[in-house]
C-alpha positions as CSV (number, residue, x, y, z in Angstrom):
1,X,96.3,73.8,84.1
2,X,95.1,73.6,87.6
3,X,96.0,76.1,89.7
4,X,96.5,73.4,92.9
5,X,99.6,72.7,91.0
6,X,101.4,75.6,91.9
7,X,101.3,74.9,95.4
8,X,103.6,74.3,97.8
9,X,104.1,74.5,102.2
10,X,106.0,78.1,103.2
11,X,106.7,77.9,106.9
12,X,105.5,81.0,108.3
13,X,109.1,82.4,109.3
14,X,109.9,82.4,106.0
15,X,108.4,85.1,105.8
16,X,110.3,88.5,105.8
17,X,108.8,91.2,107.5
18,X,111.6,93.9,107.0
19,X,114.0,93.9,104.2
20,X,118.0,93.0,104.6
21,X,120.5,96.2,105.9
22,X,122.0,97.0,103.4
23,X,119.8,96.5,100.6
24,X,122.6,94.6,98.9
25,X,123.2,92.5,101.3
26,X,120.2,90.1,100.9
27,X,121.2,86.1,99.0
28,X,120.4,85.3,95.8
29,X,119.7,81.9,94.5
30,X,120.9,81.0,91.1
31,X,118.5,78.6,89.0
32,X,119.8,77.1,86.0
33,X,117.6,74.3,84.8
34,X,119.7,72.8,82.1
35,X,123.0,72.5,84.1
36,X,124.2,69.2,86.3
37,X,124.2,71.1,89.8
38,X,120.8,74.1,88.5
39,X,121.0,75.3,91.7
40,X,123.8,77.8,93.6
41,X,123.9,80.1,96.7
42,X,124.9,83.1,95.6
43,X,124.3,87.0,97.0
44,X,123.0,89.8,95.1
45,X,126.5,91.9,95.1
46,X,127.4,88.8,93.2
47,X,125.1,89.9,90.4
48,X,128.9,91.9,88.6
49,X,130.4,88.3,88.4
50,X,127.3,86.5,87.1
51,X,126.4,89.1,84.2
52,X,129.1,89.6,81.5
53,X,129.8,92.9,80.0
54,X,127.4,94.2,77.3
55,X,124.3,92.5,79.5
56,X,121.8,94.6,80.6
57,X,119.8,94.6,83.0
58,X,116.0,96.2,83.1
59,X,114.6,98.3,86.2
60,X,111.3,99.1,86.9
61,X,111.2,102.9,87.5
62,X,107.4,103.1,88.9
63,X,107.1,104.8,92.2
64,X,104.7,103.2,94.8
65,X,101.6,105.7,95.8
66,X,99.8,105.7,99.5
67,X,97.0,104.4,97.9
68,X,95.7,102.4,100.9
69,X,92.8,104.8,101.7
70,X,90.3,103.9,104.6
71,X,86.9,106.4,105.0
72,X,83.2,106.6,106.0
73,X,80.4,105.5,103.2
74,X,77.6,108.4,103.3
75,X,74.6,107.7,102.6
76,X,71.9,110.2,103.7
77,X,71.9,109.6,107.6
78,X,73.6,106.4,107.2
79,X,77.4,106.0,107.3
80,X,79.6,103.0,107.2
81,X,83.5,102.5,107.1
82,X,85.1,101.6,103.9
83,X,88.7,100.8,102.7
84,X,89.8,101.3,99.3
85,X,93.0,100.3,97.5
86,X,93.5,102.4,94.7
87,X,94.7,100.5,92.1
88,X,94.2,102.3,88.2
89,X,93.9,105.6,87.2
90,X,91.2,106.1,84.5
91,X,91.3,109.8,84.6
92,X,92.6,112.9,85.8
93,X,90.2,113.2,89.0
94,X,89.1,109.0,88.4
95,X,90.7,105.9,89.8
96,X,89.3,102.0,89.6
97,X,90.0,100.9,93.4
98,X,89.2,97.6,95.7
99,X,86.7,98.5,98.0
100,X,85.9,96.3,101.0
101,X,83.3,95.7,102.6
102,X,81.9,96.4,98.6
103,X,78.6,94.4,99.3
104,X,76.1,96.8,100.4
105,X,78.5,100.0,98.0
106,X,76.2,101.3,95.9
107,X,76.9,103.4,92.3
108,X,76.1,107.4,93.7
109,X,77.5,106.8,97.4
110,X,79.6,109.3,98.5
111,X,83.1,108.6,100.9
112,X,84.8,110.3,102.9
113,X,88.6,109.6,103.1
114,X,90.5,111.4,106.0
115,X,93.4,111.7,107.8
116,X,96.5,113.5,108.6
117,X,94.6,117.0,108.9
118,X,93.5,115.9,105.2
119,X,89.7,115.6,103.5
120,X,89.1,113.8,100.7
121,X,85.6,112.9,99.3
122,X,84.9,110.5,96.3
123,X,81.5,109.2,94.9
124,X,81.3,105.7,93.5
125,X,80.6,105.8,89.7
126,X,80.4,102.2,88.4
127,X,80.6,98.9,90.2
128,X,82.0,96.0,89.3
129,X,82.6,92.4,90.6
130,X,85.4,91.2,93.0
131,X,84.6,94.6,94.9
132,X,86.0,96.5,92.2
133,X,84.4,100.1,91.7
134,X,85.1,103.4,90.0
135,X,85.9,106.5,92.3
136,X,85.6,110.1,90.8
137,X,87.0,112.3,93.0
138,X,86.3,116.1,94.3
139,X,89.2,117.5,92.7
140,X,91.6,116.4,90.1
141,X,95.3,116.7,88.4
142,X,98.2,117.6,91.0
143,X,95.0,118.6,93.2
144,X,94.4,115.2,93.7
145,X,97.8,113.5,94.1
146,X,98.7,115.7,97.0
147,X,94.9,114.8,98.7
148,X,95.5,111.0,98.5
149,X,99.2,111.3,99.4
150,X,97.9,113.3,102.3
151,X,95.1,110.8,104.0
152,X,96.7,107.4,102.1
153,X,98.7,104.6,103.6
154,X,101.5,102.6,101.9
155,X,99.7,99.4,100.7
156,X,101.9,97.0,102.6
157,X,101.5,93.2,101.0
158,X,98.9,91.1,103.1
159,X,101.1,88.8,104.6
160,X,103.2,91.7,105.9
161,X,99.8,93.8,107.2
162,X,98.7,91.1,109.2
163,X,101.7,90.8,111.1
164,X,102.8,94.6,111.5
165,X,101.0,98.0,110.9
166,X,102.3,100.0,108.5
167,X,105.5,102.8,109.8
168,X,107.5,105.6,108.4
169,X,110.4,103.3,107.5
170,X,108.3,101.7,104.9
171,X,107.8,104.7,102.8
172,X,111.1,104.4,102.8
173,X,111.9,100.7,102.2
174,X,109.1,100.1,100.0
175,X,110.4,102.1,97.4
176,X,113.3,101.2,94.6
177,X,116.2,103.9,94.5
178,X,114.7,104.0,90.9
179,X,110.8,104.7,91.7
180,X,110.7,108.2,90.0
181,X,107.1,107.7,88.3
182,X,103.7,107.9,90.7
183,X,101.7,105.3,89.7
184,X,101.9,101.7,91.5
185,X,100.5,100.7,94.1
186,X,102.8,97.9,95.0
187,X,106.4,97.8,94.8
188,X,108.5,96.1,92.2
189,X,110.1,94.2,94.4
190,X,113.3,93.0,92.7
191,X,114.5,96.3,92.5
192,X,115.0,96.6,96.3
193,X,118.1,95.1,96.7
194,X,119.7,97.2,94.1
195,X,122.2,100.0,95.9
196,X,124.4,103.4,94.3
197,X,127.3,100.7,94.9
198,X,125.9,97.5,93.5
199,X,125.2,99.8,90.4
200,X,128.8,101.6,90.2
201,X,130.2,97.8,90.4
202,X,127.6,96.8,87.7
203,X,128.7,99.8,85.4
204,X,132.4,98.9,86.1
205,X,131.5,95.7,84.8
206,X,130.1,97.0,81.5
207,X,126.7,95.7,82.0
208,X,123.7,97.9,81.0
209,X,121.3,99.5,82.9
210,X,117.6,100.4,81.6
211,X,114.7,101.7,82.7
212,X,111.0,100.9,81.4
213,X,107.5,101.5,83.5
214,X,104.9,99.0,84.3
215,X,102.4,100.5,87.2
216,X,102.0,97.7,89.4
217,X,98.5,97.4,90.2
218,X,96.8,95.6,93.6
219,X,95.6,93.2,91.9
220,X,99.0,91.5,91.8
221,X,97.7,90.5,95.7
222,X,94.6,89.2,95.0
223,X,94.5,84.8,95.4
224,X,93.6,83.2,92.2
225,X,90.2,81.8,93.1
226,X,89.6,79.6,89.9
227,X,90.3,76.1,90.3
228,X,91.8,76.1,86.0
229,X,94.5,78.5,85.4
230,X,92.1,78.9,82.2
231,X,89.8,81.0,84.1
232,X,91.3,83.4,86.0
233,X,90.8,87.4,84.8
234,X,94.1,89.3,85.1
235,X,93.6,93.2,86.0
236,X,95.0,95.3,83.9
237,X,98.2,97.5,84.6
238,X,99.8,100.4,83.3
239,X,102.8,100.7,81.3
240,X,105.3,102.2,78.8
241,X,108.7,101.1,77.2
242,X,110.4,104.4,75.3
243,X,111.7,104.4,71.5
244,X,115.2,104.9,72.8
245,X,115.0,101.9,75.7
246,X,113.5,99.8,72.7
247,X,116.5,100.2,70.5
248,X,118.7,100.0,73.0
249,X,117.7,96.5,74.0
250,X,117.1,95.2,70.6
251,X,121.0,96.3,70.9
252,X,122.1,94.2,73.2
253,X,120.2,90.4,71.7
254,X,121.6,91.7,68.2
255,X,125.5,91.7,69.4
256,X,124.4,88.0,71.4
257,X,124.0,89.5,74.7
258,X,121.3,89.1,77.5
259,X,118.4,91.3,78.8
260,X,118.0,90.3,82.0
261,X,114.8,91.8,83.8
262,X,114.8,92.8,87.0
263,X,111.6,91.8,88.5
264,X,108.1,90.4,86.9
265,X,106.9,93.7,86.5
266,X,109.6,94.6,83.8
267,X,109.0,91.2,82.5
268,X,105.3,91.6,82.1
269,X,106.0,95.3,80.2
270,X,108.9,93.6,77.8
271,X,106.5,90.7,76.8
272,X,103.9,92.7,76.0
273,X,105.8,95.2,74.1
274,X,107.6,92.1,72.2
275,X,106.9,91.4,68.9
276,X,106.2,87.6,67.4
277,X,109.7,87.8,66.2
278,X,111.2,89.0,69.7
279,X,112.0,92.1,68.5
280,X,111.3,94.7,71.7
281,X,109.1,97.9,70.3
282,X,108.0,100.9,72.2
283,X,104.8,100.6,74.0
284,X,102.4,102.8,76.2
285,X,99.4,101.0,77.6
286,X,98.0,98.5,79.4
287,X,98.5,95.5,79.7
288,X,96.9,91.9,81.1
289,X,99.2,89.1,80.0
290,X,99.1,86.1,82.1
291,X,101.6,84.2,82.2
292,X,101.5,80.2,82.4
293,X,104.0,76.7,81.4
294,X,104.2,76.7,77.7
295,X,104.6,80.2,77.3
296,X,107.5,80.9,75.0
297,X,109.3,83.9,76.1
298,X,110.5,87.0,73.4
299,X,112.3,89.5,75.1
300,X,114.0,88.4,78.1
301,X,117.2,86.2,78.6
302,X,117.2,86.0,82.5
303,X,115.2,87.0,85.3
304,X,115.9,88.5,88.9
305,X,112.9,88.2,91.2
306,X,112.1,87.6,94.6
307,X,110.7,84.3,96.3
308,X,106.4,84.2,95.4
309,X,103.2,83.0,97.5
310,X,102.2,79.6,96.0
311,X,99.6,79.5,93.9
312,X,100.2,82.9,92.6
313,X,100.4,84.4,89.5
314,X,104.1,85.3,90.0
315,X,104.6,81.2,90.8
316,X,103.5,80.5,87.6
317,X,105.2,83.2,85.5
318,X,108.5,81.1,87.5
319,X,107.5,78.0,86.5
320,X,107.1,78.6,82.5
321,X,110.4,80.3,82.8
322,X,112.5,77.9,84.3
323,X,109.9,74.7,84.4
324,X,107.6,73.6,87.1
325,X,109.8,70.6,88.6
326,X,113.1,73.0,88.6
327,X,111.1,75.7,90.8
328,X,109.5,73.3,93.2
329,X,113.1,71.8,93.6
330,X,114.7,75.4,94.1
331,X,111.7,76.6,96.4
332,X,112.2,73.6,98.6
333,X,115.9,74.3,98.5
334,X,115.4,78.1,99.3
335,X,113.4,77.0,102.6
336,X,115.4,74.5,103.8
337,X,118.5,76.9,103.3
338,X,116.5,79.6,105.2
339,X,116.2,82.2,102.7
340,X,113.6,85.2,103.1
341,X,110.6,84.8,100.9
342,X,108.4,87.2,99.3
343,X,108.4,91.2,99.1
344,X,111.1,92.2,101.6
345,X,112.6,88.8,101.5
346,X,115.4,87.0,99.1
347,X,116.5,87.2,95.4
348,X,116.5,84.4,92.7
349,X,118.2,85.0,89.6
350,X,116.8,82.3,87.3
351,X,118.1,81.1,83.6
352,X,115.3,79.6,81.1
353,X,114.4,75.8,80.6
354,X,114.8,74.5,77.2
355,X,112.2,76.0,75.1
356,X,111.3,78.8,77.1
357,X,112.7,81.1,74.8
């Protein structure tokens, strides 16, 4: 399909900048396609009504990294600054990063990450295209965490950067009250409006909680340059579903109930771990799936996810849920009903099209 398809006009105060207070607090549009009225104005704390018992729900437990690094390229008695965004690790002392400018990088440069009373030094192993290279790093294991936790930034979203620098409150507000497993270098967004109390009232309710891992990786900023959906490369990510989370799911769609993800990110580690047959299996890896209309879905029943960039990736995953002409419709509801789009913004808790499942 062409990717101009999935566009659509976002005025820029749509925007959010900083997320709602409490976490909870934030609206939620529902989206079913197949009904007379698809769409209502709902809020998240509504989420205990919506769901019936014996649902479940699926977080995203991955914890967000500083991984924004910015240094000096050495190169004999030339130096240069750099900015990498760490975005897969290949090894214990090795990660795959986005490096700009990446142009005049070469493979054997050495850089020089600082800050914070921190060193860190790097050499660039392999280069790739889009500015992608492959850092090895002075030291490795725990070593190496603490370094780039030291001299890192939080990787705030683009369309938040420009606007604002990056501040103590978003280490805190850029992180789930799940995020227990370093890894991702974005947040999984969804999971920021859950609170101790939406959960307690979620429990009361008898809907299930579960926790799977998907390592959200920076390339879930970067524009789809191709003009056909049919040629854009996905990065790969990072995740695992456990034995026990597995059977529990496979649970709740055998008793007629619904697993409803919380976020793409759980949705992208539930497809991939989902068999032909829909039946959920443990899985550690990565993964690439991409997403587009005509997709049938295995696992998942619903989804809760935040407002996406047009054009995106995350606009298309959307549109083969719920159909193209239902999103565009909700989007253009959303905005004329002021909701908050994209990572600090609004929820949408959206119910599959015909055939999408």
């Amino acid at each position: 399909m062409r990717v101009d398809t999935f566009d659509f006009d976002l005025p820029n105060e749509r925007i959010a900048l900083r997320p709602a207070r409490p976490r909870d607090s934030a609206r939620m549009l529902v989206v079913k396609p197949d009904e007379n009225l698809p769409l209502s104005d709902k809020g998240v704390r509504d989420l205990s009504n919506i769901l019936k018992p014996g649902d479940a729900l699926v977080f995203n437990d991955t914890r967000v990294i500083p991984a924004q690094l910015e240094g000096t390229r050495l190169r004999g008695d030339i130096s240069a600054g750099v900015g990498a965004t760490l975005h897969m690790r290949t090894s214990s002392n090795s990660w795959k990063a986005f490096v700009r400018p990446a142009k005049k990088l070469q493979v054997g440069d050495a850089i020089l990450f600082e800050g914070f009373g921190a060193r860190l030094t790097a050499e660039v192993a392999e280069k790739a295209d889009g500015g992608e290279v492959l850092l090895v790093f002075d030291r490795d294991g725990p070593a190496l965490d603490e370094a780039i936790a030291a001299v890192g930034h939080i990787p705030l979203p683009p369309y938040i950067a420009q606007k604002r620098g990056e501040d103590e409150q978003d280490r805190k507000d850029y992180q789930t009250i799940f995020a227990e497993k370093d890894g991702a270098v974005a947040a999984p967004t969804a999971g920021l409006h859950f609170t101790p109390d939406l959960l307690e009232a979620l429990t009361q309710q008898g809907v299930e909680q579960h926790r799977v891992t998907l390592h959200v990786g920076a390339g879930t900023f970067l524009p789809v340059k191709a003009e056909d959906t049919n040629d854009h490369k996905m990065h790969a990510e990072w995740g695992a579903i456990s034995e026990q989370t597995a059977k529990a799911l496979r649970a709740v769609k055998a008793r007629g109930n619904r697993v409803v993800s919380v976020g793409t990110t759980s949705l992208r580690i539930l497809e991939s771990s989902a068999q032909i047959t829909g039946e959920i299996t443990a899985f550690a890896g990565e993964t690439a799936i991409f997403i587009t209309p005509g997709y049938r879905f295995r696992a998942i029943d619903a989804l809760m996810t935040n407002f996406h960039l047009p054009r995106s990736t995350l606009f298309m995953l959307v549109s083969a849920f719920s159909g193209l002409e239902t999103m565009r419709t909700a989007y253009q509801h959303a905005i004329e009903q002021n909701y908050r789009f994209y990572s600090y913004g609004d929820a949408s808790l959206l119910f599959p099209q015909q055939g999408a499942v």
